[in-house]
C-alpha positions in Angstrom: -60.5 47.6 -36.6 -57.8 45.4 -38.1 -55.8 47.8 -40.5 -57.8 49.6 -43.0 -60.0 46.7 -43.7 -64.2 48.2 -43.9 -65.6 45.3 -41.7 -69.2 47.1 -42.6 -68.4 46.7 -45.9 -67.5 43.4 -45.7 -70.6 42.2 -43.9 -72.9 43.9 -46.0 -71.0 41.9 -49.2 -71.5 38.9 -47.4 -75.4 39.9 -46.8 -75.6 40.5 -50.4 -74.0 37.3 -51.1 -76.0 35.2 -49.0 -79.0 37.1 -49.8 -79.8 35.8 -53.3 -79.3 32.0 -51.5 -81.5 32.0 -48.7 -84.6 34.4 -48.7 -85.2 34.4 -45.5 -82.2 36.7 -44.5 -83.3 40.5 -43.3 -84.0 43.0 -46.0 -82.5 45.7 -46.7 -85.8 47.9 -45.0 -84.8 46.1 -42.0 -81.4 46.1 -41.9 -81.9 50.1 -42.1 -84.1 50.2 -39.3 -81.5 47.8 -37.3 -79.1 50.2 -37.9 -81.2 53.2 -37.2 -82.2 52.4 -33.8 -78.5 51.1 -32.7 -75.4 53.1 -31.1 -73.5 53.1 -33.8 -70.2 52.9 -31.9 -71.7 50.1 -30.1 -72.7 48.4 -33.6 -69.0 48.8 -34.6 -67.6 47.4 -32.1 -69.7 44.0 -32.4 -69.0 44.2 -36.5 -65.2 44.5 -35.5 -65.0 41.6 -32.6 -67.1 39.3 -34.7 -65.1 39.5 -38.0 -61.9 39.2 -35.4 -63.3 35.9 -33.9 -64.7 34.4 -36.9 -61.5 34.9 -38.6 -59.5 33.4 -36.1 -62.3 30.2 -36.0 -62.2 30.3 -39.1 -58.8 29.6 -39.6 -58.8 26.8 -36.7 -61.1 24.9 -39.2 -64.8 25.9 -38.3 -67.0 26.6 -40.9 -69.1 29.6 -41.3 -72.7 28.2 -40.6 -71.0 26.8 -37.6 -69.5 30.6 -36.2 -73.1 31.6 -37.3 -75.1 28.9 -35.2 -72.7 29.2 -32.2 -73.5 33.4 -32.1 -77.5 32.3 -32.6 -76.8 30.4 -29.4 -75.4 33.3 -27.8 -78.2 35.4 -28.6 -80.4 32.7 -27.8 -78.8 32.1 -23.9 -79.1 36.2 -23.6 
């Protein structure tokens, strides 16, 4: 974790944020059952590298539908 930022925190603000634009985000029944069924240390780690990364790509000049559509190609080559 990068100092004593909350990267969980800071997700689920951006979820909430994005939430009320575009309905078909996760809700939050299925964010808790996401959450439920996953290591939590392992979920942690992923929270923490991807705010790492997409702050750093961020700051290179990528936008953040662009971080997001590059990690749905991840997932999509896995």
């Amino acid at each position: 974790m990068v100092g004593d930022f909350d990267t969980y925190k800071w997700f689920k603000k951006q979820y909430k944020e994005e939430s009320n634009i575009n309905e078909s985000w996760l809700g939050p029944d299925q964010i808790d059952r996401f959450e439920g069924t996953a290591n939590m240390r392992d979920l942690k780690t992923l929270q923490d590298m991807i705010f790492v990364l997409s702050t750093d790509w961020m700051q290179e000049g990528f936008e953040k539908g662009d971080i997001k559509e590059y990690i749905n190609h991840l997932i999509d080559k896995s």
